[in-house]
C-alpha positions as CSV (number, residue, x, y, z in Angstrom):
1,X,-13.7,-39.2,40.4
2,X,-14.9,-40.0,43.7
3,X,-13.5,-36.9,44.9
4,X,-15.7,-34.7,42.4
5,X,-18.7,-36.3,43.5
6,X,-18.1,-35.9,47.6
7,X,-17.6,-32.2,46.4
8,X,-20.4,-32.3,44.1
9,X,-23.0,-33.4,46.4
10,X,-21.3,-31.2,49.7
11,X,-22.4,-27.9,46.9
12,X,-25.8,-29.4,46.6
13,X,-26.0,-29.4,49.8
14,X,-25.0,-26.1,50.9
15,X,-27.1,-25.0,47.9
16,X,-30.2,-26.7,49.9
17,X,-29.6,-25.3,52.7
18,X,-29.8,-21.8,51.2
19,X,-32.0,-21.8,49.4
20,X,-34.0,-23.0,52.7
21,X,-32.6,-20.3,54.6
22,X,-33.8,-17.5,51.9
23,X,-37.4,-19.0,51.6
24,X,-37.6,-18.9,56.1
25,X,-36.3,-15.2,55.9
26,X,-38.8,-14.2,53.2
27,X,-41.5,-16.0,54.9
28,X,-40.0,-14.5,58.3
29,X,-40.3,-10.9,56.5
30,X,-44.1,-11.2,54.8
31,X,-45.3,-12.2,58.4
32,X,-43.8,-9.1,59.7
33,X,-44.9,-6.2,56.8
34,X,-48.7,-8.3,57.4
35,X,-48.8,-7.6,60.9
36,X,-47.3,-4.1,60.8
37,X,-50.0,-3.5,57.7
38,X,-52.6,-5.0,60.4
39,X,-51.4,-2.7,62.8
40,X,-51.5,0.4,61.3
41,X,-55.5,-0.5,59.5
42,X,-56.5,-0.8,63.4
43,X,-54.3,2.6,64.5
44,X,-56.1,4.2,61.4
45,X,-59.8,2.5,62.5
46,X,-59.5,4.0,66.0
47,X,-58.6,7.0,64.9
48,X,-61.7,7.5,62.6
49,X,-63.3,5.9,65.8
50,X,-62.1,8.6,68.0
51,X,-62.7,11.3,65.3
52,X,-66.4,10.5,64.9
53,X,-67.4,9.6,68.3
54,X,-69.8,11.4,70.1
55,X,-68.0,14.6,72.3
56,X,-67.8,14.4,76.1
57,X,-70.0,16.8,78.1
């Protein structure tokens, strides 16, 4: 019996710890798609900057 619940627990554990691990890497991965999004909205704004600035003589 004692036996079942050192494995028991140990699986809770490791469950924790995954779980954990999934919510960093999805949190890890949102950061990154925001800041690519925010970099391509400012690649896209100084374009239309560039596009509709006034020509050099």
């Amino acid at each position: 019996m004692a036996k079942a619940t050192v494995a028991t627990a140990a699986l809770a554990v490791a469950a924790v710890a995954l779980v954990r691990q999934a919510r960093q890497r999805e949190a890890r991965d949102a950061a990154t798609y925001r800041a690519g999004y925010l970099d391509a909205l400012r690649d896209v704004r100084r374009g239309l900057l560039d596009t509709h600035s006034e020509p050099e003589n």
